[in-house]
N, C-alpha and C positions, 0 to 999 in steps of 0.2 A: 703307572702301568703302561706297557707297552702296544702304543695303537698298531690293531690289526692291520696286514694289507695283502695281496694275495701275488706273486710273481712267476710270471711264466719265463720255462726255461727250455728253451731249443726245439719249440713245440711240441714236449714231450712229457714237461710234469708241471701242474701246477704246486707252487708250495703255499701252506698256509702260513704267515708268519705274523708273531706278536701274539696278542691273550684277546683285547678287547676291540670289539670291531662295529664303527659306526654306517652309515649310509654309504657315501662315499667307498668305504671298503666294497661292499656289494657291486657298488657304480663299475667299478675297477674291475671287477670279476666279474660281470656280464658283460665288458667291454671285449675283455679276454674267451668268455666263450663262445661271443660271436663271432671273432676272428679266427678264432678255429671254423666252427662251425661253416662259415664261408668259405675258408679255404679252404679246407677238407683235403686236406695235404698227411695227415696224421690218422692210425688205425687206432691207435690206443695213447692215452694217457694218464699220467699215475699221479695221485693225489698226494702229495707228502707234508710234513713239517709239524708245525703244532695242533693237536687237535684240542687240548685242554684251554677251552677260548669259551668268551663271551659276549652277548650284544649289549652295544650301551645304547637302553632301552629308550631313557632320556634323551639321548638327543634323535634316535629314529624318529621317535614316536613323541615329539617336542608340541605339536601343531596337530590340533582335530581334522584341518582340511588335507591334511599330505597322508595321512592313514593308511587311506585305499591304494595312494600312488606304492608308499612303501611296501606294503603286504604285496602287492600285485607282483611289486620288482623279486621279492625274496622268492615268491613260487613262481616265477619266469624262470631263474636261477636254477632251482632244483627240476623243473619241467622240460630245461632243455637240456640238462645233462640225460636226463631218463630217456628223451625220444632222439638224442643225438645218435648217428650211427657210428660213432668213435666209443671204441671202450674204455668208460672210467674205474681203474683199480687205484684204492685207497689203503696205501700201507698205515696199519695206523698199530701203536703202543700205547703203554700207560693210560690216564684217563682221558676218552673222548666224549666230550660233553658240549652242551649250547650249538651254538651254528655248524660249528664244524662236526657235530654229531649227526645235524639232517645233513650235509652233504654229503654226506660220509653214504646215509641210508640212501641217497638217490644214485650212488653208484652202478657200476655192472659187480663188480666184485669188491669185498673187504678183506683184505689180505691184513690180519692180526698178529702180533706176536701173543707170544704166552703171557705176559702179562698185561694185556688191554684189558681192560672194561669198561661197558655202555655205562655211560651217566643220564638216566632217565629223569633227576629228580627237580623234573621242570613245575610241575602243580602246587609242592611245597614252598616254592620260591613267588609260588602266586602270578604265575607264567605259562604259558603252554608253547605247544611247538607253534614256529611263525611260519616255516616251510612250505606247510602241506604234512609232514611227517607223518600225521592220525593215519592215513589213508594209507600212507605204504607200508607201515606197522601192520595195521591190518591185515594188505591183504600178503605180507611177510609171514606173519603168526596166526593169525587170527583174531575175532573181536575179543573171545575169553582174555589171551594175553596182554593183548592192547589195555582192555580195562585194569588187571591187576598191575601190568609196569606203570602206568601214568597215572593212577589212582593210589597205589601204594608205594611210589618215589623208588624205581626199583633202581641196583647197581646190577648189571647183569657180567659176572667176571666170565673172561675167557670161555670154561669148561659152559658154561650153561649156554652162548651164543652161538659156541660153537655146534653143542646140541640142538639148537634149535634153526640149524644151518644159516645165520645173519651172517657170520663172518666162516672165509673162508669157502666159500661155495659160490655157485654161480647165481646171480640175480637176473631171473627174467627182462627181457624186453619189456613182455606181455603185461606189467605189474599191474597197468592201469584198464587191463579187463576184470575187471574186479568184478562179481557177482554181488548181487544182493543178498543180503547171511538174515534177514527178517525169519522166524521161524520162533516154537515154541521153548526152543533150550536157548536161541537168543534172550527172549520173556525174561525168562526164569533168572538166567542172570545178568541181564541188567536189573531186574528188582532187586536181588542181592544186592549188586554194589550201589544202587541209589539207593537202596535203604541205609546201608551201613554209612556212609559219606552223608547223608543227612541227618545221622540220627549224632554221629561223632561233630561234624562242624556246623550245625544246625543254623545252615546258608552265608556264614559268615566267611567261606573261602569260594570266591567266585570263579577261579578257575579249574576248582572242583564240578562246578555246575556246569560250566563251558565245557570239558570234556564228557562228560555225561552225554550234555546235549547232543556236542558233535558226533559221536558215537551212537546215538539212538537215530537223530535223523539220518545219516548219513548210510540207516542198516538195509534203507528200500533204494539207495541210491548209485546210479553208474561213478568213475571215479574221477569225471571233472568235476559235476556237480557235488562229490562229496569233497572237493577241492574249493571249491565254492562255499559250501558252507564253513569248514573252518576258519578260511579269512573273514566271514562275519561273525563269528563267535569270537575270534581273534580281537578285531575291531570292538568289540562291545566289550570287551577285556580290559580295553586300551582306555579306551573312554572313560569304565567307571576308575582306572588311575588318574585320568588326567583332572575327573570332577573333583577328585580327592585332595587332590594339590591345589 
């Protein structure tokens, strides 16, 4: 399989290239967004190349004591594309899924062709987003949405992201004034989908529950601190893998 690596080109596009991508990849591409970022020589930059990529989870997340470092570096990554004042548009096709799916979400815009579609189906693989992703899904679609794509492994093709303005439209600044959505049709369905996901995997898919969670505490909370929580639900995701090995 081809190791991921990320290459800047004339200060104008980052590419993503290769499928799987370890630490070091990341290392690489915060390297590069802070060189932008400092210079501040560039209005706009385009996201291109492969998006049908994955992390090798194994070697991120190899060592209990580097956990917090890693988690922290992946949403630094997607935290300063979001409050950078350079616009990232993301030309993306065919399937966009794993890493290069939350970068994609932390953009200003997602420029699609007709044949893209979102690859959501992080929870059946017994994974959730590493990003930060939960939070800007949210406050993208909302919590209803949020729960049905990441609880039921969704593929979201063209026609339906494009209705739900993800691709092809403009992505606020503003993402991370996220309101608190606590209320009584909140209630109502999260007890639906915690019912159903416990009654179907009766606690035996953990990152079932970690989404859950993340999504319930996270419903009275602003969107660093619900930043905050997913890399500790993250972390404790991480952990019961590595007890298991």
């Amino acid at each position: 399989m081809v190791q991921g690596s990320f290459e800047l080109s004339n200060n104008s596009s980052i590419e993503i290239k290769g499928k799987s991508f370890d630490l070091n990849s990341f290392k690489g591409l915060n390297d590069i967004l802070q060189k932008l970022t400092h210079e501040n020589k560039t209005k706009n930059i385009s996201v291109i190349g492969n998006f049908n990529t994955e992390l090798q989870l194994n070697s991120i997340f190899s060592k209990a004591n580097e956990i917090d470092e890693a988690l922290s570096l992946l949403q630094h990554i997607t935290r300063t594309i979001e409050k950078s004042s350079i616009k990232f548009i993301s030309h993306v096709n065919g399937v966009v899924r794993g890493p290069a799916l939350e970068l994609v979400l932390s953009c200003n815009y997602i420029k699609a062709d007709i044949d893209t579609f979102l690859d959501f189906t992080y929870t059946s693989e017994g994974i959730i987003p590493f990003f930060g992703s939960i939070q800007r899904i949210i406050k993208m679609l909302d919590y209803k949405k949020t729960l049905q794509i990441l609880l039921t492994n969704e593929k979201l093709k063209f026609e339906e992201a494009n209705s739900l303005k993800i691709i092809n439209n403009e992505i606020s600044k503003n993402i991370d004034k996220k309101k608190p959505f606590w209320d009584q049709d909140f209630t109502n369905t999260f007890i639906y989908f915690n019912s159903k996901i416990h009654s179907t995997y009766k606690n035996k898919k953990p990152a079932y529950n970690a989404i859950l969670s993340i999504i319930f505490e996270s419903s009275i909370c602003e969107y660093n601190v619900g930043m905050s929580i997913e890399k500790r639900w993250a972390k404790w995701l991480i952990l019961k893998s590595l007890i298991k090995k």
